[in-house]
N, C-alpha and C positions, 0 to 999 in steps of 0.2 A: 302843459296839458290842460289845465282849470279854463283856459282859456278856451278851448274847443269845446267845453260841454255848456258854454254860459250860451245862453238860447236869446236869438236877438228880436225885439218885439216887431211886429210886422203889421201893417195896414192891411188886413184882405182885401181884394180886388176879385169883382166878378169875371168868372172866365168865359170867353165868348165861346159860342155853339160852337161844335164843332159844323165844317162842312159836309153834307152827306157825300159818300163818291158818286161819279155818275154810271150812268150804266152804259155798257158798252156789248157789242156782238159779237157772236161764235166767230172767233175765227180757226180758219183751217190751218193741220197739222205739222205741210210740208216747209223744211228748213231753208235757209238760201244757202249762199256761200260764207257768208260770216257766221253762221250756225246759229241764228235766228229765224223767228216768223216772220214770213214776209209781208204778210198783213199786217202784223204789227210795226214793224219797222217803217213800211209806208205809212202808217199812222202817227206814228210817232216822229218821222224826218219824213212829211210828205215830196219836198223837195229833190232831197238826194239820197243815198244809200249808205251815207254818214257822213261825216265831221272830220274833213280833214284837217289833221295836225300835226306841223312841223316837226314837234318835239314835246316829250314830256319827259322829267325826272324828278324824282321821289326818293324819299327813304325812310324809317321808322322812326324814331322816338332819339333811342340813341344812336343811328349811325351804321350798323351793323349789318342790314338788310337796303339797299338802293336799288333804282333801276333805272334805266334808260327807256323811253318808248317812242317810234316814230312809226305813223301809218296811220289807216280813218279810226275812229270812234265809230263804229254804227250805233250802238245806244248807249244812252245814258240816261239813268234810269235812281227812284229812291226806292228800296226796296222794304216794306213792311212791315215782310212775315216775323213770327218769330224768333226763328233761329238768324235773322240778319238782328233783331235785336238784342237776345243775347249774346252773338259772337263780338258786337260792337259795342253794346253798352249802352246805346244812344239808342233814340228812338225810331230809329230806320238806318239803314246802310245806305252809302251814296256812293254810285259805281259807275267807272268809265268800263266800257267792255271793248277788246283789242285783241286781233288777232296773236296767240302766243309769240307767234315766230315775231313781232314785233316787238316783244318787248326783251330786251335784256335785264337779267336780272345781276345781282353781285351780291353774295353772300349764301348761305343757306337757310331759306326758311323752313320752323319746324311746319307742321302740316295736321289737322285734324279731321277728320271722316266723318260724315252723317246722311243720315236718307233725309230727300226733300218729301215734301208731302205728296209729289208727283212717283215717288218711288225712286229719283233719280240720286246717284252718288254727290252730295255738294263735299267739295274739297276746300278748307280752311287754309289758307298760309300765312304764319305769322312769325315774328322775331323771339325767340326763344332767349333772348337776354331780358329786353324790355317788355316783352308782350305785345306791341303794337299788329294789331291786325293790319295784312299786307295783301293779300291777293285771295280771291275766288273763282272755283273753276264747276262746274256743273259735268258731269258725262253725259247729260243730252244733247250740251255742246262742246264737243271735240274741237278742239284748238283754238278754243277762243279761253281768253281769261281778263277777268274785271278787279280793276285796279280797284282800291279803295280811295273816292276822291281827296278825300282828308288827307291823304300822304303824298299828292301832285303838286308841287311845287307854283306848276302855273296855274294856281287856280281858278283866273279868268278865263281861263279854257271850257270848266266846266259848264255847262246849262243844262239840269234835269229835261227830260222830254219824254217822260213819263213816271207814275206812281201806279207798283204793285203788289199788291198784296193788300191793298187800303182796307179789306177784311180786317185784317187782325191789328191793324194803326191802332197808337195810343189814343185815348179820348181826345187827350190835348193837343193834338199835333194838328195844327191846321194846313190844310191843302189850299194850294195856287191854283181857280178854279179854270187858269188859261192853261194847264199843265193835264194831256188827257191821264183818267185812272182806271187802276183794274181791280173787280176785284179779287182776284190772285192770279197768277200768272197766265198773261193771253196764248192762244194757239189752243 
């Protein structure tokens, strides 16, 4: 234990500015079929209406919680706010979103409940052995739910293709200025 408190001397390094976000416009309300904005989603995958992929599989920390996913990504996304930071620890959440019916799950995650700042239900799901946070579900999106990148196996699958919530970002978190940002949640 003597060992943990012995404090190691360190060189300070200046930390660079951060990035300001950019600014971006109103966009409108209505959802498409993946339970997203579709102005944002065109902005974010101008191309296509997501990211198809063959396969993904994941599991928590220790083993207890896995899952299987096959079907599109329509986003994928770092999210900001603060409750993705508290629920993860880390300085933003990194999320694939997928239609539910795609993803099989094995095991039971426990589940915790909070309002977003939009008023809406966010649904936490995590392994109640190890604690590994494992899935997020939003009620203004019905049937969709975002995996946590961190626990996909293939992780060259993922490519952020957007940042939300860059409002409440840590000072130190530098943004990828090719990567569009909101500041909190578009629509």
């Amino acid at each position: 234990m003597a060992a943990l408190s012995r404090r190691i001397p360190r060189t300070p390094r200046p930390m660079p500015a951060p990035t300001p976000p950019r600014k971006r416009s109103p966009l409108g309300p209505a959802l498409d079929e993946h339970g997203n904005f579709p102005k944002v989603v065109k902005e974010i995958l101008p191309e296509s209406k997501g990211q198809p992929v063959t396969r993904l599989t994941g599991q928590c920390l220790c083993g207890e919680i896995s899952f299987e996913a096959d079907g599109d990504v329509p986003v994928m996304a770092n999210c900001h706010c603060t409750a993705c930071r508290h629920s993860t620890g880390s300085a933003f959440a990194t999320l694939m979103f997928m239609k539910e019916g795609d993803v099989k799950i094995t095991g039971t995650p426990k589940t915790f409940q909070h309002k977003s700042d939009a008023g809406t239900t966010m649904t936490k799901h995590f392994c109640d052995t190890c604690g590994t946070p494992m899935f997020t579900q939003n009620s203004a999106r019905e049937g969709m739910l975002g995996l946590r990148a961190g626990n996909v196996n293939e992780h060259e699958e993922f490519t952020p293709k957007a940042n939300v919530y860059v409002s409440s970002r840590m000072k130190a978190t530098l943004l990828d200025d090719s990567i569009p940002a909101f500041e909190k949640m578009p629509g």
